[in-house]
C-alpha positions as CSV (number, residue, x, y, z in Angstrom):
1,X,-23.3,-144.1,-42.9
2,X,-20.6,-141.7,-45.0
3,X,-17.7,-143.6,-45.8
4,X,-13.7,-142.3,-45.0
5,X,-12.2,-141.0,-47.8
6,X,-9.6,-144.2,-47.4
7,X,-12.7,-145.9,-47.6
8,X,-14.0,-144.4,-50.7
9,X,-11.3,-144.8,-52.9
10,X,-10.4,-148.0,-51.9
11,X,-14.0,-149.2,-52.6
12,X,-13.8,-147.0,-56.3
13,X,-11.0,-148.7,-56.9
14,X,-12.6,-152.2,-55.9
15,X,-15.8,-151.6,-57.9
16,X,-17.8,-151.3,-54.8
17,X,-20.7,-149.3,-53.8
18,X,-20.2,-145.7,-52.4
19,X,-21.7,-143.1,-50.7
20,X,-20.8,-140.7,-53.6
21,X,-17.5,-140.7,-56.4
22,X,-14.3,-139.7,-54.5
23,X,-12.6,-136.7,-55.4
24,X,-8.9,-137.8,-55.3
25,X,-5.9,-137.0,-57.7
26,X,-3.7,-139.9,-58.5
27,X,-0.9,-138.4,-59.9
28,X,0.0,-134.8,-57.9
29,X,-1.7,-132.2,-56.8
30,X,1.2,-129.4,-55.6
31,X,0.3,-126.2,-56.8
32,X,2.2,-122.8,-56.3
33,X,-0.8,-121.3,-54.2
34,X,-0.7,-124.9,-52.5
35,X,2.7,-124.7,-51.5
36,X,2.3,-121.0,-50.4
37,X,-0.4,-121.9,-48.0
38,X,1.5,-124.9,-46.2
39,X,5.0,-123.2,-46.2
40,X,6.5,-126.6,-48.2
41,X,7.4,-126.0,-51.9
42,X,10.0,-127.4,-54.1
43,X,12.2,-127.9,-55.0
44,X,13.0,-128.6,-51.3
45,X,10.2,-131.0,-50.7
46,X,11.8,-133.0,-53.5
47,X,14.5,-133.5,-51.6
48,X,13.3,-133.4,-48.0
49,X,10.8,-136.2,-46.4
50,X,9.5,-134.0,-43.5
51,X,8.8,-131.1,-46.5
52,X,7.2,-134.0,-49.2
53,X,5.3,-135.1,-46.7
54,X,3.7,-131.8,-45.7
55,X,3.1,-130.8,-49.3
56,X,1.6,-134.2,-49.8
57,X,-0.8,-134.1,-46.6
58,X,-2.0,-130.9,-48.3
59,X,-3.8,-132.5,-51.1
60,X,-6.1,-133.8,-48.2
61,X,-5.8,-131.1,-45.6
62,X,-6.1,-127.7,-48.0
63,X,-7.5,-129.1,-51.2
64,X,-9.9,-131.5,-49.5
65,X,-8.8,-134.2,-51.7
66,X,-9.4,-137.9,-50.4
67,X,-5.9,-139.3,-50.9
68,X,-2.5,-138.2,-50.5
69,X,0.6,-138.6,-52.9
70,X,4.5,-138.3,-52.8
71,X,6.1,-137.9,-54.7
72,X,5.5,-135.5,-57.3
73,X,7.5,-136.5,-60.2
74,X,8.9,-139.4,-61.6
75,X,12.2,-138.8,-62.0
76,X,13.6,-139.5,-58.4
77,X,14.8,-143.2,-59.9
78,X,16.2,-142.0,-63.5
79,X,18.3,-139.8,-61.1
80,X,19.4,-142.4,-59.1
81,X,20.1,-144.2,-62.2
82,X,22.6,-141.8,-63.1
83,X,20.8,-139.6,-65.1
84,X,21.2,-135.4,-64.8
85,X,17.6,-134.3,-63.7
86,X,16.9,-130.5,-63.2
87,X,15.1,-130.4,-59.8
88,X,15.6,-126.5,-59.2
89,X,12.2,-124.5,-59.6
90,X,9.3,-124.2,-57.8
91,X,6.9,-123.7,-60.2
92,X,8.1,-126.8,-62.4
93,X,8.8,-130.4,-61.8
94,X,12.1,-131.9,-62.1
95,X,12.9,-132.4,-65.4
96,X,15.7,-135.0,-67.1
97,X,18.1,-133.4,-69.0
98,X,20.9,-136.1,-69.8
99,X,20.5,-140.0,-69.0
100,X,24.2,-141.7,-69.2
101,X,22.4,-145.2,-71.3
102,X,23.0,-145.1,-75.4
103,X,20.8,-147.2,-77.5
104,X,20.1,-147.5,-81.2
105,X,17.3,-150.1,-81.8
106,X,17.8,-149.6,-85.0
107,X,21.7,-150.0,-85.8
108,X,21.5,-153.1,-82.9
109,X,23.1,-151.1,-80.3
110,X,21.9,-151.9,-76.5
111,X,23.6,-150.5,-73.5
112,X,25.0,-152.7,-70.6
113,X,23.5,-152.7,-67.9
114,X,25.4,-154.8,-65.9
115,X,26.7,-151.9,-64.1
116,X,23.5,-150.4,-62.8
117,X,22.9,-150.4,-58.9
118,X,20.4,-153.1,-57.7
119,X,16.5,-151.9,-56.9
120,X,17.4,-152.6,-53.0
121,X,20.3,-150.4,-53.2
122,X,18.3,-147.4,-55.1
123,X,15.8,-147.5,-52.6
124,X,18.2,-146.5,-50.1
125,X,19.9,-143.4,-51.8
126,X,19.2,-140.3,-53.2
127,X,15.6,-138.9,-53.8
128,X,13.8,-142.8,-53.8
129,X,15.2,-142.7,-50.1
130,X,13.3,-139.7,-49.3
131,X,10.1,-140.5,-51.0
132,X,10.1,-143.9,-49.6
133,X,10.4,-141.7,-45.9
134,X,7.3,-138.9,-47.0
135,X,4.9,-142.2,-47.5
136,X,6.0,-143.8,-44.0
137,X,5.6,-140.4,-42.4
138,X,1.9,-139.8,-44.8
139,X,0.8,-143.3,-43.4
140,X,1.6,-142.2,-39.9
141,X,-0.2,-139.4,-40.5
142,X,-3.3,-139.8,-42.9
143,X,-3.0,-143.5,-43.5
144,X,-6.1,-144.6,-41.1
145,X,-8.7,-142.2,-43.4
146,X,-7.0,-141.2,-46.7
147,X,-5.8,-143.3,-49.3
148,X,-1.9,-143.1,-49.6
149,X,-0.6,-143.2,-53.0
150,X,3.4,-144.2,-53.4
151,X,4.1,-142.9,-57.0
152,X,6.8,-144.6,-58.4
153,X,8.1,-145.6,-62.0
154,X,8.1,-149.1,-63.3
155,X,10.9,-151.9,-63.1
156,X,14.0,-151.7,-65.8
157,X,15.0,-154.8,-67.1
158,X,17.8,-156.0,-69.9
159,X,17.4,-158.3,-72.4
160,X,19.6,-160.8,-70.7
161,X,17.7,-160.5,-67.6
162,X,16.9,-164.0,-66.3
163,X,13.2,-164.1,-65.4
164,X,14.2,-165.4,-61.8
165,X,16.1,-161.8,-61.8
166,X,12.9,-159.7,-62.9
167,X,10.7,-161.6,-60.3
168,X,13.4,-160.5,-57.6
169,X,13.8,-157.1,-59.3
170,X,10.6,-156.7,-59.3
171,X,9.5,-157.4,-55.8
172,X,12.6,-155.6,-54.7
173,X,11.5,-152.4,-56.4
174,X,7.8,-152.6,-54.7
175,X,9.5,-151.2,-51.9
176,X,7.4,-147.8,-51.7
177,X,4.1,-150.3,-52.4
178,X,5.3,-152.6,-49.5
179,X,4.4,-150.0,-47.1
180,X,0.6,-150.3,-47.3
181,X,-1.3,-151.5,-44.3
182,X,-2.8,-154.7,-46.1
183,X,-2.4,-156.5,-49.5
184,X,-5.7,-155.3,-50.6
185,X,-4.4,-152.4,-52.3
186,X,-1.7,-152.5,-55.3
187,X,-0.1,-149.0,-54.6
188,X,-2.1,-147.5,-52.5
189,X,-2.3,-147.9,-48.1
């Protein structure tokens, strides 16, 4: 019997056996002819959940890919973080262009970063807000036969960080991964 393509990834993934490879792009698939087709493009669907979600669903519906992905960059939490991202052309992806931290590893200089907004906080402002949205609504939609894939960057952490605060920081800043149907999957529902 042919497998889903949820199916199919999930058992590439797992090292089981398949019907045949998947076909499914991990990273993002948007394209301008893609956009085009679906009526989504950025930069609005960078911004917008209903619009991210759409351009996502595409990589299944009009590519014929076997998983879908928001968001398509991975710069949403830099700019959260304060950082000046260029998220303004459709046939680019957002790009950073001034981050507010200093360091000089060599001359011993290392920002504070007591200041910085907490993961749980992030998660609710900004452009991590809407992608966290796009994957609820790509779950809704595609989540019983495609992989969904919640792109995200890694967790930021200070020198002086206890470890009791990265273990917290850390599961705090799973939030987009929280949103998978079981915990058989590491960022993918």
């Amino acid at each position: 019997m042919a497998m889903t393509p949820r199916e199919r990834v999930l058992a590439a993934l797992k090292q089981e056996s398949l019907d045949r490879p998947p076909v499914a792009v991990f990273t993002q698939s948007a394209t301008v002819a893609q956009m085009d087709a679906v009526g989504a493009a950025w930069p609005e669907a960078h911004k917008n959940a209903d619009l991210m979600a759409k351009l996502a669903a595409a990589q299944a519906d009009h590519n014929g890919g076997e998983c879908v992905r928001a968001a398509f960059c991975l710069t949403a939490e830099t700019e959260a973080l304060g950082a000046k991202v260029a998220v303004d052309k459709k046939d680019a992806a957002p790009m950073i262009k001034e981050h507010p931290v200093h360091f000089d590893a060599m001359m011993g200089e290392y920002p504070d970063f007591s200041g910085l907004m907490s993961p749980e906080e992030m998660t609710k402002t900004g452009r991590p807000a809407v992608v966290i949205e796009a994957v609820k609504k790509l779950k809704k939609s595609h989540g019983e036969n495609y992989a969904v894939v919640a792109g995200n960057t890694g967790v930021i952490h200070s020198p002086e960080t206890s470890s009791t605060q990265r273990t917290s920081s850390s599961e705090s800043s799973c939030a987009l991964m929280r949103l998978r149907k079981s915990s058989r999957s590491s960022s993918l529902t």
